[in-house]
N, C-alpha and C positions, 0 to 999 in steps of 0.2 A: 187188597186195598190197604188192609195196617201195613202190613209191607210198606207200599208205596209211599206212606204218610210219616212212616218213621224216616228214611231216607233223605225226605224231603229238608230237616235243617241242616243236614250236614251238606248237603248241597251249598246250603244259602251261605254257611259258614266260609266252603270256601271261595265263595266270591267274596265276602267281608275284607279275609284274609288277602286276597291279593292286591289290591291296592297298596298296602301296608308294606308286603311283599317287594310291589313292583318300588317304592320311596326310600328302599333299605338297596335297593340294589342299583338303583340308576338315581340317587338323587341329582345328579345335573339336570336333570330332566323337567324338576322342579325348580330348584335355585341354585345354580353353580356357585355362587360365594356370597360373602354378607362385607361389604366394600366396609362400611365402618368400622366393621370386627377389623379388619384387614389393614386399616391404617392406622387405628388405634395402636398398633406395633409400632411407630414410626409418629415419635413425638412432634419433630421439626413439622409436619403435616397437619398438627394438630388446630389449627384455625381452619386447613381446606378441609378437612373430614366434620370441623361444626358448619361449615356453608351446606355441606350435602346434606346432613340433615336438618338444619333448617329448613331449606327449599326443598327438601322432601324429593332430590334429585336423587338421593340413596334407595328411594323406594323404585324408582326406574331402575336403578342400574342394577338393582337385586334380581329382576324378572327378567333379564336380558343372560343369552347362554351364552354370547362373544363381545368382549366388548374391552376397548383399552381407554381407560383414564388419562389425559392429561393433567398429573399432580403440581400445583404450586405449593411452597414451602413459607414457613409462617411470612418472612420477611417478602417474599416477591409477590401474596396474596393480599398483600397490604397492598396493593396499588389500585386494585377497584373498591376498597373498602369506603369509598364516599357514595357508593350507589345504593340505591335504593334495594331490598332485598328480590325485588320481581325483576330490576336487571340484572344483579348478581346471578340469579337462575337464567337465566340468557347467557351471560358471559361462559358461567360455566359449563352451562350445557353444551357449548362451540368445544366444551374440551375432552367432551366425552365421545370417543368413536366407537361405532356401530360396526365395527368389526376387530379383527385383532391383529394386531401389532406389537413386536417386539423390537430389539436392535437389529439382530439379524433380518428382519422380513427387510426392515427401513430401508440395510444398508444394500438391499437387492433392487432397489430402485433405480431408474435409469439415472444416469450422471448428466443432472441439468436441464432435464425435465419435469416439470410440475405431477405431481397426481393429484386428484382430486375427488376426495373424501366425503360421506355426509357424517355429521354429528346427531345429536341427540335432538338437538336444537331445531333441526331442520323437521323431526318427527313432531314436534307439537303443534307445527302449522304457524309459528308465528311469524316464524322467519320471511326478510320481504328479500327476493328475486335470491343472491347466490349467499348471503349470511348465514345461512344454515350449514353452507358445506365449507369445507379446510383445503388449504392446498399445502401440500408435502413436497420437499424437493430434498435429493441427495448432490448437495453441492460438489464443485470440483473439488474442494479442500476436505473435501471425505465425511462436514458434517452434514449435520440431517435439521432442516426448518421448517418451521409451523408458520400460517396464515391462514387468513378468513380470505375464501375463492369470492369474495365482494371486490367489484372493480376497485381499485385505486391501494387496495390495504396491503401493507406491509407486511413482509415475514420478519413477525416482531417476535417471535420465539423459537429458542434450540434446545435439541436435546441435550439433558444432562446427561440420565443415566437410567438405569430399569431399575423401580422401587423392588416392584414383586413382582410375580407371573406365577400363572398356570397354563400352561400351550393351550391354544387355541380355546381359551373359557374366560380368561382376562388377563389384562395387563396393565399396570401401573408407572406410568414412566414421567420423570421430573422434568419440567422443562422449564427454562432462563426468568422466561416472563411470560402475562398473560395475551394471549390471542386478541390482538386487537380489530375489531370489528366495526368496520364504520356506521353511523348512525346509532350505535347501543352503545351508553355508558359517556364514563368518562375515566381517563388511565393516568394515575401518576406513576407515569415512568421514569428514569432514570436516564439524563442521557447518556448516549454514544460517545464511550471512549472514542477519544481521538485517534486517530492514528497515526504512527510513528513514522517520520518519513525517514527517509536514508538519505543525507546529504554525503555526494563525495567526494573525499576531496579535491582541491585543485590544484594542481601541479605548476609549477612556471614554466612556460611555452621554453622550450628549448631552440636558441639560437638558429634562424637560419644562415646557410652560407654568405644572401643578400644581406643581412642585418651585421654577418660580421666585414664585410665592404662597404657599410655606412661607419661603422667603428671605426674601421682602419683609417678611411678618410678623416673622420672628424678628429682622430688621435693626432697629434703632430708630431711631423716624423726625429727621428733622432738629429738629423742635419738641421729642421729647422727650433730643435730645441737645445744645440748648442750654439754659443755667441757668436757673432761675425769676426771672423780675423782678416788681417790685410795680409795680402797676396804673399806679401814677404816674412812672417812670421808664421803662414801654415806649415813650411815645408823648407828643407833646406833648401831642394830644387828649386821650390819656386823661388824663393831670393837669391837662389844665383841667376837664374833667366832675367829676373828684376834687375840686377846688376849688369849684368851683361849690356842689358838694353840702354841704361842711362849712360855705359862707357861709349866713348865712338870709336866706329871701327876701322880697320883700316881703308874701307872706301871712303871714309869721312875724313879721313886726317890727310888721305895727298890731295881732296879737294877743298880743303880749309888752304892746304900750302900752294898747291896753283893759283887761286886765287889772291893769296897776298906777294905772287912773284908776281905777277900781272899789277898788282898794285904798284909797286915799289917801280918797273919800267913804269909808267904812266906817270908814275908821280918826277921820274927823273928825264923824262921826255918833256914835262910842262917848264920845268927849271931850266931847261936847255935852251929852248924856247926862248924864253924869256932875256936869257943872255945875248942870246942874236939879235933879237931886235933891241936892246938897250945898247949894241957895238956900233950897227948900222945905225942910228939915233945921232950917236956921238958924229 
């Protein structure tokens, strides 16, 4: 019986012991990482790691063994900064995902299919209809965008870049702007660069063959843009032909002389005439 009695604390001791044991050798088990330790390295971050403790969203994310952060950077975290701090814990809760995510998982996403995510947001029950969940898409241009899966909302955020990671226990990834969710909050954002259009230029239609047959027409031709000459100063020929024509020729000159030998009888047959009958008179 002393026997049995003595045995008995070192039993109890090491069940003491193992707890302690099992916290020295698996502590993920208990808390995979302490989020504000973790961005306290990374100043720029330094207003989103005071919203998490604040809103006491840091004590969530400590108890969680998978889980990826969406970080906003001081300047882009200033845009819900007019909300109240219970929707700030809203807002940001849309950023916290319930499982784990890096570039590479991202960029294994189908091309140009949505996925859709829950947040942290959606665990506290406040969330109304799809607010709580995210939707992710791997665009054709290779990036990767954030939205709130609530009808109508925009994918008003992309990724930056990966802050930190530990495979499959967290990850911390920067992203453009905040998630905006309809019905929570209010977002000063920034707008949308414009976008750059490409004008090209334009060329002058080059000449059709029809267009150079209205040219030719309207141009006036060489003959009628030299002066008119007479017939007898264009050419030697022609003022000889010219000449020719006003001489008469010799069909003209023995019927100019027939006709004045017919004259000259006529006129000397009237004279004759005349003498006869002034003889017989007498």
């Amino acid at each position: 019986m002393m026997n049995n009695k003595q045995k008995a604390p070192s039993s109890i001791l090491s069940f003491a012991f193992f707890p302690l044991f099992f916290l020295l050798c698996f502590p993920s088990s208990v808390s995979a990482f302490n989020i504000t330790k973790l961005l306290s390295q990374f100043p720029e971050f330094g207003a989103f790691n005071d919203y998490l403790t604040k809103t006491h969203l840091y004590e969530q994310i400590n108890t969680r063994n998978t889980i990826t952060v969406l970080a906003l950077d001081n300047a882009t975290v200033s845009a819900i900064a007019k909300n109240s701090l219970d929707t700030v814990k809203e807002i940001l809760g849309a950023h916290i995902i319930l499982d784990y995510y890096d570039p590479a998982k991202l960029r294994k996403l189908p091309v140009g299919k949505p996925t859709e995510i829950t947040s942290m947001f959606q665990s506290t029950g406040d969330a109304i209809k799809q607010q709580g969940f995210l939707k992710i898409v791997h665009n054709k241009r290779g990036e990767i965008e954030f939205g709130s899966a609530a009808k109508g909302a925009p994918f008003s955020a992309m990724l930056v870049k990966s802050v930190a990671s530990r495979p499959y226990d967290i990850s911390v990834l920067q992203v453009s702007a905040p998630i905006v969710i309809p019905g929570i909050g209010v977002y000063n954002l920034p707008p949308p660069a414009p976008e750059t259009l490409f004008v090209a230029p334009v060329e002058a239609p080059s000449p059709s063959p029809a267009d150079d047959d209205v040219d030719d027409a309207d141009s006036p031709s060489p003959s009628s843009k030299a002066p008119a000459e007479s017939p007898r100063s264009s050419s030697p020929k022609s003022a000889e032909v010219a000449d020719d024509a006003d001489a008469p020729g010799p069909a003209d000159s023995d019927a100019d002389g027939s006709a004045g030998s017919r004259g000259r009888v006529a006129g000397g047959g009237v004279v004759l005439a005349g003498l006869v009958t002034l003889c017989l008179a007498w």
